[in-house]
N, C-alpha and C positions, 0 to 999 in steps of 0.2 A: 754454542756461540758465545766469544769473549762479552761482559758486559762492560758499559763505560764504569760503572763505577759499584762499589764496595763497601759497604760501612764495617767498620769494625766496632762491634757491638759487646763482644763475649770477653771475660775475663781470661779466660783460657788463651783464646786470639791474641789477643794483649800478650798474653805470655810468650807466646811463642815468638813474636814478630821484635822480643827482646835480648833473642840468640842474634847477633852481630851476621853469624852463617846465614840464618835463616831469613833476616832478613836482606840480605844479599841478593840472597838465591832468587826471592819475590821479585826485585828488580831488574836481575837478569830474564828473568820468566814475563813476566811485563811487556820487553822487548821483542822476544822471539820464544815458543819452544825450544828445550834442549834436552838430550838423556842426562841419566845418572852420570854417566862419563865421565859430557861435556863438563857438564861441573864440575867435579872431582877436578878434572885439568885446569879447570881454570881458575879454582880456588884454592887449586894445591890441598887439597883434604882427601883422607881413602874414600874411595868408592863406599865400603858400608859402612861409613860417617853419612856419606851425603843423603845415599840411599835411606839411611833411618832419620834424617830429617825431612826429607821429602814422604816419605810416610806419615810420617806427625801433620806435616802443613796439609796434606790432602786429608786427613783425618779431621782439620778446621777448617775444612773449604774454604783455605787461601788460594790451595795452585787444585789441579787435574791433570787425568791423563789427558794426551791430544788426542785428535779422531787419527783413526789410521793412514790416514793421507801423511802424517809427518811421520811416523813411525815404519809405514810400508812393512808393518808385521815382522818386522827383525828384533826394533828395538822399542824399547817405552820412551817415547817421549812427556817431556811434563809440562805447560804453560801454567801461565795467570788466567785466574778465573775473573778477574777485571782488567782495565786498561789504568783505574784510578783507586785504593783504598784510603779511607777518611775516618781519621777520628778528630786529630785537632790538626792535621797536617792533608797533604795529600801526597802521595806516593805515587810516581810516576807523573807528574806535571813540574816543570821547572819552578822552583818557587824562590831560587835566588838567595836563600839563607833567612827568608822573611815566611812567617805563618800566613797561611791563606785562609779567607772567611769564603763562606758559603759560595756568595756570587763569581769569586774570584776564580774557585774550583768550578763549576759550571761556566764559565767562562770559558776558562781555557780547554775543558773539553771538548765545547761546540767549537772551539777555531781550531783546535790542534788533531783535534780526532774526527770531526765532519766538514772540515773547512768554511765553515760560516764564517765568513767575515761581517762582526756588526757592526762597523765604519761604515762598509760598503752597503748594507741594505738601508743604513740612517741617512745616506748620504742620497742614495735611490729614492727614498719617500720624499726629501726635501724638492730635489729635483724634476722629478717624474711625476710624483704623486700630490703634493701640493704646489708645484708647479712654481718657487720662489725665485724672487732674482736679488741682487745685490739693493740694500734698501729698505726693502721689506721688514715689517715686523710681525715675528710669530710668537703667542700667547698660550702657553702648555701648562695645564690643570692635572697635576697627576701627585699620587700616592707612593708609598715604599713600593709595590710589589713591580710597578713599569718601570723604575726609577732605571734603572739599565738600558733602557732605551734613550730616557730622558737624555743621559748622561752622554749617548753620543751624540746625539740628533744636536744638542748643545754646542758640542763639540765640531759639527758637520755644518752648522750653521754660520759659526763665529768665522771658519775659515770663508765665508760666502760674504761675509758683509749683511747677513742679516743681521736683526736686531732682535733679542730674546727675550722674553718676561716667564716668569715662572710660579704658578702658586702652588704651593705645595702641602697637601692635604690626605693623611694618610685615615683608619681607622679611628686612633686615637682623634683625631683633630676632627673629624667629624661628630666622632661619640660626645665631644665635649662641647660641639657648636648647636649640635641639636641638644643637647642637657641642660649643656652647665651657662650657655652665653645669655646675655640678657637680650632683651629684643632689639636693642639700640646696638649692641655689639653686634648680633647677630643681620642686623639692615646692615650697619658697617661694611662686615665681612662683602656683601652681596654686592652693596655701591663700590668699595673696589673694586671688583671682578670687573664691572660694570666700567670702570673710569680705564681700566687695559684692555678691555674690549676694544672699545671706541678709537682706542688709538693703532690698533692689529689690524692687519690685513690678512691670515690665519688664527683660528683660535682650534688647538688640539687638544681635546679632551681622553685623557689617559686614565679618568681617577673611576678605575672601575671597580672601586671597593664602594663608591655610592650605594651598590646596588645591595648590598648586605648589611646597609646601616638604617635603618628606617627612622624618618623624621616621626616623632607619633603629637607632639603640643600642636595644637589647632592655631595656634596664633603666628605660632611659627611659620604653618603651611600657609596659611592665607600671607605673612608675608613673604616667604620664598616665591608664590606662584604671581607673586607682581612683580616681583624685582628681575624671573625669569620672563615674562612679560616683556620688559624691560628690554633684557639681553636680544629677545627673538626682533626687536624692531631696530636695535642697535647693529643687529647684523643684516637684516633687511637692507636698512635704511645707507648702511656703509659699505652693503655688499661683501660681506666678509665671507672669506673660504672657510667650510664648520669641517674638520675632520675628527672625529670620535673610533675609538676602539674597543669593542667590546670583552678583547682575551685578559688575562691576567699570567704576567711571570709569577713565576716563586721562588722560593730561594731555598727550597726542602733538596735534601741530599738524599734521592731516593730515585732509582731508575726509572720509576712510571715518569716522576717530576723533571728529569731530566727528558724523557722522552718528550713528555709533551712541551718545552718547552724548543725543544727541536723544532716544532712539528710549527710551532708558533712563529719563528723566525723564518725557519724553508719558506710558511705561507706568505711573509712578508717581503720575502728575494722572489717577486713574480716579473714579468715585462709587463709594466702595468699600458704604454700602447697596444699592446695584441691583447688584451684582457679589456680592454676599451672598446676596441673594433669588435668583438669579439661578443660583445654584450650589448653593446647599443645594435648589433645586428637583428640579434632574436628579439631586443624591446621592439623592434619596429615589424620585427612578423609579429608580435603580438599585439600590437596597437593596430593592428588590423585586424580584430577582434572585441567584441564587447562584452558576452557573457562567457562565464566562467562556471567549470563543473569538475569538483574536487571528489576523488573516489577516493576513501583512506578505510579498505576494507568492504563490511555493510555498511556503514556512513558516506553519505554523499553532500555535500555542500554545493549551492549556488551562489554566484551573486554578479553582479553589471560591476563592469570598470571604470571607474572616473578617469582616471588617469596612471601613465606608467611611465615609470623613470628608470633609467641605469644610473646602477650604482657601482663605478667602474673601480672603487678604489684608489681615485682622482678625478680630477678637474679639468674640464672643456669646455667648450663651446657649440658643444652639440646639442643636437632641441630637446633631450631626452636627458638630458644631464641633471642627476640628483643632486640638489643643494648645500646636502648634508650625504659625508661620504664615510662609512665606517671599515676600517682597516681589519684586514688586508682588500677588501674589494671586490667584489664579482656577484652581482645579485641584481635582478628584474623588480623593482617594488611597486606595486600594484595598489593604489588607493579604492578601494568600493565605493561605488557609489551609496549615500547616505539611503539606511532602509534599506537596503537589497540584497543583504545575506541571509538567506534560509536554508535552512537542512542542519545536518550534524556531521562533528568531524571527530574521530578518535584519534590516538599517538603513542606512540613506545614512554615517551615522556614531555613532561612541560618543566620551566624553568621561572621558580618564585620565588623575591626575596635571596637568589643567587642557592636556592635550597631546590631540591630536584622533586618532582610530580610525576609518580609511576600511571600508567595506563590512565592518561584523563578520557573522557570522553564527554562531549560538548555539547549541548543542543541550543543554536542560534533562531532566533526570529525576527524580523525585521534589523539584520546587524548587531540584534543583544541576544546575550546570553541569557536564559529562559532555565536553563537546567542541567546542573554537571555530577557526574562523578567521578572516583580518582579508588585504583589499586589503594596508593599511600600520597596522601598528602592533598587530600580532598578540602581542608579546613584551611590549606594558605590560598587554595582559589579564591573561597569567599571572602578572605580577609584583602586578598588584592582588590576583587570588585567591591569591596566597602572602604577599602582605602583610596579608590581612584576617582571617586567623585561624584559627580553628574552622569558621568561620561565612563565609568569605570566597569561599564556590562560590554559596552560599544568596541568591535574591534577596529583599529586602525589602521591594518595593515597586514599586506599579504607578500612574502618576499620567497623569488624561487632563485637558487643559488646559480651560479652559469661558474663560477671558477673549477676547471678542472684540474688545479694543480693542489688542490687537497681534497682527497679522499672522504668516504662517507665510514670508515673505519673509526677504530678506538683514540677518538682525537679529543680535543679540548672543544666540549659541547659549544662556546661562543663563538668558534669557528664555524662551526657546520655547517649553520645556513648561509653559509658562504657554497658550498660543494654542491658539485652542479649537480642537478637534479632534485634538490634536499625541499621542502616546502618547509615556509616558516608562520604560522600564524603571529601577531602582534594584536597585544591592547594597549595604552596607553595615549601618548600626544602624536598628531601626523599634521598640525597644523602647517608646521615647518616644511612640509613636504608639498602643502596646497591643500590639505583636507581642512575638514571642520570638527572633527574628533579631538576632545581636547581632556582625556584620562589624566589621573595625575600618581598614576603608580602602572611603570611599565614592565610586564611581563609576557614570556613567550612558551609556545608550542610549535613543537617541533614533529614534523612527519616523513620518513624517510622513503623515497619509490613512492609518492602516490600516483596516482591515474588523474590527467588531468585533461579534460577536453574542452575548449573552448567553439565559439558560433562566432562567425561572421558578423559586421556589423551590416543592419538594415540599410542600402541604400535610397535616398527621399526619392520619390517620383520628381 
């Protein structure tokens, strides 16, 4: 199978793709399969001319034979072994006499060669998914890696008559707010977020590189955690639409990187009505339930429901509607009742510090954690529950994925508890949700197929 794209890494590569022929031929092959012949004809060169440079370029897995379907065992056909090759250029995307940067070359792969349009899906979430009309102002918190989103959502907005604010916060800017700012800059920073809050009627949080920057000055945290404080009464209080996304773009030139960033956009071109209906359906067969019994293996977990929200990947007015909606959208979230989680849960993996947790396995008692251990990466458990507070044993939340338009396959892990069926444990804050769990470092477990059986609620005499 042709790939989308190619790096040219080898000095020999290099070389070769500097015969004027050969690299001709690359781009005709690109295009379509052709024999030695064809070639030959259409470049006007003998046959074993072409022939002995089409041996060299399959000797640097530029080109291949094709499978027998074009050949039909008479003749050898040859194609490209990508659709795009990249070193400072890209070959086979139009680039207009102008060099392409990274995003640029991913770009035009996902519209030219999977038909994504990311107009139309910025333009979808505006619409559908936070629901804006002309008037409106929207407040978008995001870093380098989303910023391609940013950029059309921007763009999809301006033509609407919304009105846009933008803070823009990548790693560096973090690294340097939590280090280098002093306490007054660093309240600063906070009080404005806070003064374009108040005036938004959307606030989209993009900036998912927070999660791999760790605040560690204590004076810091105790001020960050009033000035978010702050924020949570400021949306309260204004009613404001909270939408967050957990995936991260990239901008790496590497097949896995383009895949998943595929897989990232497809999940975002959803019909977020039928994914609405769809999910607030099954919250309400489960709101006709109260206890809960999690099988993930020999681990079994218990615990009583507070309360259950859809999280539809937009905004309604239905009774079940999640306050705070994390993109793409499809997921049941389940608050415990405070004290009511007992038993233990194990997982393929957990997610800390944006660093991966092989085989944790969990022992809860009264909704805390009591006793964990981990394949690899046992030591950032307890640095989260010592980084998280009071409240930093306490889970917060229990989310079961309903989106069945992404797969439980080799996808971008902050997708998944999106996919239906996926269970997602949480520690951190659910205040915002209605709980009383109030962690101050959030992280997640993840279990895929568990057995889940729920009980009826008691009805009172």
């Amino acid at each position: 199978m042709i790939r989308n794209l190619q790096l040219i890494t080898s000095h020999s590569q290099m070389k070769e793709l500097g015969s004027s022929l050969k690299f001709n031929i690359l781009k005709e092959l690109i295009k379509a399969p052709a024999t030695c012949q064809q070639l030959s004809d259409l470049f006007d060169h003998s046959k074993q001319k072409v022939h002995y440079n089409l041996t060299q370029m399959v000797a640097e897995d530029l080109i291949e034979i094709a499978d027998s379907v074009y050949n039909n065992n008479r003749e050898v056909y040859y194609r490209a072994t990508a659709k795009s090759y990249v070193l400072d250029f890209a070959i086979g995307l139009e680039t207009n006499g102008r060099v392409l940067d990274s995003r640029a070359i991913i770009g035009g792969i996902l519209e030219q060669e999977h038909s994504v349009s990311l107009s139309k899906i910025a333009a979808k979430l505006i619409d559908q998914s936070f629901g804006m009309i002309k008037g409106e102002r929207l407040l978008i918190v995001s870093g380098k890696f989303n910023f391609p989103l940013v950029e059309k959502l921007l763009q999809e907005a301006g033509s609407r008559g919304i009105n846009t604010s933008l803070i823009y916060q990548d790693k560096e800017h973090l690294r340097a707010k939590y280090e280098d700012y002093s306490l007054s800059a660093f309240k600063a920073d906070y009080e404005e977020m806070n003064r374009l809050l108040k005036i938004s009627d959307v606030y989209l949080n993009l900036n998912g590189e927070s999660r791999s920057v760790q605040l560690l000055d204590p004076e810091k945290i105790i001020l960050r955690n009033r000035q978010l404080e702050k924020s949570r009464k400021i949306i309260q209080e204004k009613h404001i639409r909270v939408a967050m996304m957990p995936g991260l773009l990239h901008d790496t030139l590497t097949e896995k990187a383009i895949e998943s960033e595929l897989q990232f956009w497809q999940a975002l071109d959803i019909d977020y009505p039928r994914l609405c209906k769809h999910t607030i359906g099954i919250c309400k067969e489960y709101s006709a339930k109260e206890t809960l019994e999690i099988a993930t293996g020999e681990a079994i977990l218990h615990f009583e429901a507070q309360r259950f929200l859809a999280e539809c990947g937009s905004f309604g007015s239905n009774e079940f509607q999640s306050p705070v909606i994390n993109l793409p959208g499809g997921e049941i979230l389940i608050i415990p009742k405070p004290d009511s989680m007992n038993g233990s849960i194990c997982a393929d993996r957990a997610f800390v510090f944006g660093e991966e947790i092989l085989k944790p396995h969990i022992e809860i008692r009264n909704s805390k954690i009591i006793s964990f251990t981990a394949q690899k990466g046992e030591q950032l458990i307890a640095k989260a529950i010592a980084d998280g507070g009071e409240d930093g044993d306490k889970v917060a939340l229990i989310g079961l994925g309903t989106n069945d338009s992404i797969s439980q396959g080799d996808i971008d892990n902050a997708l998944k508890h999106k996919s239906s069926g996926f269970l997602t444990v949480f520690w951190g804050d659910n205040r915002s949700l209605g709980g009383s769990v109030a962690g101050t470092q959030e992280w997640f477990l993840q279990v895929e197929n568990p057995i889940i059986n729920f009980q009826k609620k008691k009805r009172t005499p």
